[in-house]
C-alpha positions as CSV (number, residue, x, y, z in Angstrom):
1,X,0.0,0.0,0.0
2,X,1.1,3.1,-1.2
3,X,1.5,6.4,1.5
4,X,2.6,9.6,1.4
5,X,5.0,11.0,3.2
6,X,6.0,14.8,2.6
7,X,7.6,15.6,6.2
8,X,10.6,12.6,5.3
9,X,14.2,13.2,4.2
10,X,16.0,10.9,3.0
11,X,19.8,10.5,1.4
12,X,18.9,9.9,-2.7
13,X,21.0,7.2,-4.0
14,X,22.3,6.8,-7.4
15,X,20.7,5.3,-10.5
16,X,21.8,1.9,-11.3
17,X,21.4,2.7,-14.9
18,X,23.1,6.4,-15.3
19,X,24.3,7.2,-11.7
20,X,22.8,9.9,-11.2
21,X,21.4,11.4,-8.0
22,X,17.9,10.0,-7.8
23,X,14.9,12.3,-6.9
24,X,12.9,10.9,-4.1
25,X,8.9,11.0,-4.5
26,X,8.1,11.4,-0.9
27,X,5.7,7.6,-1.5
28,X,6.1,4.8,0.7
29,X,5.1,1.3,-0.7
30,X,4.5,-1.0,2.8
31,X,4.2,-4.3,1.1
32,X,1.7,-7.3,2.2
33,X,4.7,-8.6,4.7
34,X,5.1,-4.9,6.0
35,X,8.1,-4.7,3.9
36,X,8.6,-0.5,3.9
37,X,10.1,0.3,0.5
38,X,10.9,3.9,-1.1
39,X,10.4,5.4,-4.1
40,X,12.8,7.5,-5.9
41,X,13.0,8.4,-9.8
42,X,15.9,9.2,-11.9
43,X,15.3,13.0,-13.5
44,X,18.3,12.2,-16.3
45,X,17.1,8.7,-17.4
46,X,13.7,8.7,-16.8
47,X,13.7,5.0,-16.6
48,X,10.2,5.5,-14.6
49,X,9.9,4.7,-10.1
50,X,12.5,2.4,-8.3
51,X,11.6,1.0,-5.1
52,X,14.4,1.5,-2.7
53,X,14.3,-1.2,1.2
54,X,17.2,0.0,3.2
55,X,16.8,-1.9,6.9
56,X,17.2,1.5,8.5
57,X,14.1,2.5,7.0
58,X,12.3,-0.4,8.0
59,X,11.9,1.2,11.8
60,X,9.6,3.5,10.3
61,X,6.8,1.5,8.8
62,X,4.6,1.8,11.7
63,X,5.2,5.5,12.2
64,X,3.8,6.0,8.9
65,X,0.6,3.8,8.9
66,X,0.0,5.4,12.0
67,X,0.1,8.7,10.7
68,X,-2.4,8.2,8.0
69,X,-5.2,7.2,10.2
Protein backbone atom coordinates (compact mmCIF):
# COMPACT_ATOMS: atom_id res chain seq x y z
CA UNK A 1 0.00 0.00 0.00
CA UNK A 2 1.11 3.15 -1.17
CA UNK A 3 1.46 6.36 1.49
CA UNK A 4 2.63 9.60 1.38
CA UNK A 5 4.98 10.98 3.20
CA UNK A 6 5.97 14.79 2.59
CA UNK A 7 7.62 15.56 6.23
CA UNK A 8 10.62 12.58 5.25
CA UNK A 9 14.23 13.17 4.20
CA UNK A 10 15.99 10.87 3.01
CA UNK A 11 19.75 10.53 1.39
CA UNK A 12 18.91 9.95 -2.71
CA UNK A 13 20.98 7.23 -3.97
CA UNK A 14 22.33 6.83 -7.42
CA UNK A 15 20.71 5.33 -10.51
CA UNK A 16 21.77 1.87 -11.27
CA UNK A 17 21.41 2.75 -14.91
CA UNK A 18 23.13 6.44 -15.34
CA UNK A 19 24.32 7.18 -11.66
CA UNK A 20 22.84 9.90 -11.23
CA UNK A 21 21.40 11.37 -8.05
CA UNK A 22 17.85 9.96 -7.82
CA UNK A 23 14.89 12.26 -6.87
CA UNK A 24 12.89 10.91 -4.05
CA UNK A 25 8.92 11.01 -4.53
CA UNK A 26 8.08 11.40 -0.89
CA UNK A 27 5.69 7.63 -1.48
CA UNK A 28 6.09 4.77 0.67
CA UNK A 29 5.09 1.34 -0.69
CA UNK A 30 4.49 -1.04 2.77
CA UNK A 31 4.20 -4.35 1.12
CA UNK A 32 1.72 -7.28 2.18
CA UNK A 33 4.74 -8.61 4.66
CA UNK A 34 5.09 -4.93 6.05
CA UNK A 35 8.13 -4.67 3.90
CA UNK A 36 8.58 -0.48 3.90
CA UNK A 37 10.15 0.34 0.45
CA UNK A 38 10.95 3.90 -1.13
CA UNK A 39 10.39 5.38 -4.05
CA UNK A 40 12.83 7.52 -5.94
CA UNK A 41 12.97 8.43 -9.77
CA UNK A 42 15.94 9.21 -11.87
CA UNK A 43 15.31 13.02 -13.46
CA UNK A 44 18.26 12.21 -16.29
CA UNK A 45 17.13 8.73 -17.43
CA UNK A 46 13.65 8.65 -16.79
CA UNK A 47 13.67 5.02 -16.56
CA UNK A 48 10.24 5.47 -14.60
CA UNK A 49 9.93 4.74 -10.13
CA UNK A 50 12.51 2.38 -8.35
CA UNK A 51 11.58 1.05 -5.07
CA UNK A 52 14.36 1.46 -2.68
CA UNK A 53 14.32 -1.20 1.21
CA UNK A 54 17.24 0.02 3.25
CA UNK A 55 16.84 -1.94 6.94
CA UNK A 56 17.25 1.53 8.47
CA UNK A 57 14.14 2.54 7.05
CA UNK A 58 12.25 -0.44 8.01
CA UNK A 59 11.86 1.19 11.77
CA UNK A 60 9.57 3.46 10.27
CA UNK A 61 6.79 1.51 8.81
CA UNK A 62 4.63 1.79 11.71
CA UNK A 63 5.23 5.52 12.18
CA UNK A 64 3.80 5.99 8.92
CA UNK A 65 0.64 3.79 8.89
CA UNK A 66 0.01 5.41 11.98
CA UNK A 67 0.11 8.72 10.71
CA UNK A 68 -2.43 8.15 7.98
CA UNK A 69 -5.22 7.16 10.21
Amino acid sequence: MRHSVPHLTVNSPECPLCDTPMTFTHTADIDKNGKLYMIFTCPSCQNGELKLWRQEWQAMSDLIVAEEV
